[in-house]
ZAMARGU-4260 file (C-alpha; in steps of 0.2 Angstrom, whole numbers, plus 5000, padded with zeros to 4 digits):
<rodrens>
0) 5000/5000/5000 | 5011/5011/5004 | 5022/5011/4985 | 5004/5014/4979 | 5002/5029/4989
5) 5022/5034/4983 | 5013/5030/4964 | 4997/5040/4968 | 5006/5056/4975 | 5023/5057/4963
10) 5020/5058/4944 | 5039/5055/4938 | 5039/5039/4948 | 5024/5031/4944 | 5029/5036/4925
15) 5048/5030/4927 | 5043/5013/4935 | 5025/5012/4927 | 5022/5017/4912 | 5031/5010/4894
20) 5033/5021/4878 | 5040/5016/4860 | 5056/5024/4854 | 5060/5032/4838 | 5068/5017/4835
25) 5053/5004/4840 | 5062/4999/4855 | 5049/4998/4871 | 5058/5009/4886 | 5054/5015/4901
30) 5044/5033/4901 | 5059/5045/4907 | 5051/5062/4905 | 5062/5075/4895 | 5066/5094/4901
35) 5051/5101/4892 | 5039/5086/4900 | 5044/5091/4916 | 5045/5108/4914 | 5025/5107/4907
40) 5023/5096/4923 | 5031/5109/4936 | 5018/5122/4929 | 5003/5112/4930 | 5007/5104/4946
45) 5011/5126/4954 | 4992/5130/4943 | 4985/5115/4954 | 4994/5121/4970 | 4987/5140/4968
50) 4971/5135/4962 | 4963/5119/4964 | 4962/5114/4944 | 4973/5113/4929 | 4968/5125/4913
55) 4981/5126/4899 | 4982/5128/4883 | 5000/5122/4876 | 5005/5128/4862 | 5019/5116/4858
60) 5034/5111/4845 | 5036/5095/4838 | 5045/5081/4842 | 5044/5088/4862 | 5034/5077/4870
65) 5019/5086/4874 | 5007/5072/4868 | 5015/5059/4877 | 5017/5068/4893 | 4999/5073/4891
70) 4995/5055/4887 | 5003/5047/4903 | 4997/5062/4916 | 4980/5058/4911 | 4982/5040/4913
75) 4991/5043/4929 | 4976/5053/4935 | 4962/5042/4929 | 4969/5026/4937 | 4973/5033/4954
80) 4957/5043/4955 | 4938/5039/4956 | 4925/5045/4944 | 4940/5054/4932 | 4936/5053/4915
85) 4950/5056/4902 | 4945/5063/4883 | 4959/5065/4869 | 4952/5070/4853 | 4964/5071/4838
90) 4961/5079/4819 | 4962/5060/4811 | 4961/5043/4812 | 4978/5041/4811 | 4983/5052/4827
95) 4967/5042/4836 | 4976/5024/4833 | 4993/5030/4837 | 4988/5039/4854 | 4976/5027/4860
100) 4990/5014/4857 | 5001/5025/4868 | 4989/5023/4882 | 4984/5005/4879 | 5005/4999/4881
105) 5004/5011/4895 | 4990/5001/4903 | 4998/4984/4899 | 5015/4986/4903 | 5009/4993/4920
110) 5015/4985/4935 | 5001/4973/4937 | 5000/4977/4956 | 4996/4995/4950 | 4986/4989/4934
115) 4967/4992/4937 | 4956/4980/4930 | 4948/4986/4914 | 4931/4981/4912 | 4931/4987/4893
120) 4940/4991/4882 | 4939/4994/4863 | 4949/5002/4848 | 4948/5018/4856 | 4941/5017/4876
125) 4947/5009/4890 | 4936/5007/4906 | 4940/5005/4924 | 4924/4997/4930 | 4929/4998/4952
130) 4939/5015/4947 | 4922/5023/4940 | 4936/5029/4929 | 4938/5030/4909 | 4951/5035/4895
135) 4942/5037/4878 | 4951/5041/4861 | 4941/5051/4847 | 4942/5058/4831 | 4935/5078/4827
140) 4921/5077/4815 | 4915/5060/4818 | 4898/5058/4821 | 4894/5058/4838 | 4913/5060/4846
145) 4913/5067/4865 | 4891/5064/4865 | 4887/5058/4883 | 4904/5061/4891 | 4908/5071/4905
150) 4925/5074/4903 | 4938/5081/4918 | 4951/5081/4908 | 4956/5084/4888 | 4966/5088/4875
155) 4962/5094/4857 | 4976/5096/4845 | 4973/5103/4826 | 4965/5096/4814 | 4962/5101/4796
160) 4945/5106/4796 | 4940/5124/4800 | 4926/5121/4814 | 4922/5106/4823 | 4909/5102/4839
165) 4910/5093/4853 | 4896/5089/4865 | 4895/5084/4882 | 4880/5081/4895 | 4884/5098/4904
170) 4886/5107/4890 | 4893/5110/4872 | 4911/5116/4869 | 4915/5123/4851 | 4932/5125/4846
175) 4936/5132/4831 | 4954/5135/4823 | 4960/5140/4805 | 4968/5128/4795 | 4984/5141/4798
180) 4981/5137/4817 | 4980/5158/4817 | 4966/5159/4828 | 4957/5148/4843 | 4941/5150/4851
185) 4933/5142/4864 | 4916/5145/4870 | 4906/5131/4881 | 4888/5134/4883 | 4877/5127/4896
190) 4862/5114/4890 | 4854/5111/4905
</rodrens>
């Protein structure tokens, strides 16, 4: 109990002894997180501390890290925490597959005394049935995507088209970009 409170209470820890990413070069390693990962983390972790919630919006290089770290801090929270949904939705199928495969090797290269049990999982969901607990994977512009999800936490890269919509049971959340990535709006408006 007490390495699963050490776990639950020190992300780079749980990720370094936890959690397995792919290489460049295909190789499966353990998740090491780079200057910028644990730069973004510091910052989250000081927004948390001053405020009681994360809200960011990263705008972000390639070939950082960001996705990943965003990746394994969501599947960090989710699997130590009750009732936490995670929601990652991507600009195509492609970007789908590839992260939800990210957090599908994070959940079975787990340390199974830290693995919770999933009681689904699918191409693009993974469930946590005694957690209450979720991770779910979805593409912008499908039919449906984010409909009857409440969602603690997110991340939305670009994607091609110029608007998109994403609805939840709480509420709607439009996000619209240009093509250009030039200019981003949010706006969420309650539904009931």
């Amino acid at each position: 109990m007490a390495l699963r409170k050490r776990f639950a209470e020190d992300f780079f820890l749980f990720a370094e002894h936890c959690l397995k990413i792919r290489t460049k070069a295909g190789a499966i390693r353990p998740f090491v997180p780079n200057e910028a990962q644990r730069h973004l983390h510091s910052q989250l972790e000081g927004q948390l501390q001053r405020t009681g919630k994360v809200r960011a919006l990263v705008l972000k290089g390639r070939q950082q890290g960001v996705s990943t770290y965003a990746e394994a801090r969501f599947y960090w929270r989710v699997t130590h925490r009750r009732g936490v949904r995670a929601f990652i939705l991507t600009h195509e199928n492609e970007a789908t597959n590839n992260l939800f495969d990210m957090v599908a090797r994070f959940h079975e290269c787990n340390l199974e005394v830290m693995r919770p049990s999933a009681d689904a999982s699918n191409a693009r969901e993974l469930i946590f049935g005694k957690l209450d607990s979720g991770y779910k994977v979805g593409t912008a512009g499908n039919k449906g995507v984010g409909r009857s999800s409440t969602i603690q936490f997110s991340m939305v890269p670009r994607w091609h088209s110029g608007r998109t919509r994403m609805s939840t049971q709480r509420g709607s959340c439009r996000l619209s970009l240009t093509s250009l990535g030039q200019r981003l709006s949010l706006s969420r408006r309650q539904t009931g």
